[in-house]
C-alpha positions, 0 to 999 in steps of 0.5 A: 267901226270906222276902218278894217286894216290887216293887223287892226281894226279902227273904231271911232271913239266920239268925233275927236278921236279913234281908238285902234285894236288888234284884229282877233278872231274868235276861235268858235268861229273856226271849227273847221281850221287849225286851232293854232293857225287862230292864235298865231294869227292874233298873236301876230296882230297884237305884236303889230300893235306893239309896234305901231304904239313904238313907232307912234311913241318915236314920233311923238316929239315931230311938230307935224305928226299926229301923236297918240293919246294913249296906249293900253295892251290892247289899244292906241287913242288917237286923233280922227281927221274926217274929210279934211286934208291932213295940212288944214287939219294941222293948221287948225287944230294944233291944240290936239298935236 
């Protein structure tokens, strides 16, 4: 696990790339609240998702954005930029944009 945002979890797939999923919860884990509140909150999650993978799609034909490699119905492929300043990165590795 690289990274823990609001809507979506970020794992990393090798040292190019990470993969980004909808933030789920198991709803066993939460006996004690609202069944319903659980899958609203992961269908809300998923939805985000959807959106990121529309925005990433818009942008995909911008020279200086980092595009998306691939999508699923659950996940986004894109590239992983480790300390590095996005500008060097870019002007490094235009092959993975």
């Amino acid at each position: 696990l690289v990274r823990i945002r609001l809507t979506s979890l970020i794992f990393c797939l090798n040292k190019n790339y990470i993969i980004k999923v909808a933030k789920t919860f198991i709803v066993d884990n939460f006996l004690e609240y609202n069944l319903d509140s659980i899958e609203y909150i992961n269908n809300i999650n998923y939805k985000a998702l959807e959106v990121k993978k529309i925005i990433y799609k818009r942008l995909e034909d911008y020279s200086r954005i980092i595009r998306y490699f691939k999508t699923s119905s659950n996940r986004i492929k894109l590239v992983f930029i480790v300390k590095e300043d996005l500008e060097n990165f870019i002007r490094t590795n235009t092959k993975l944009l």
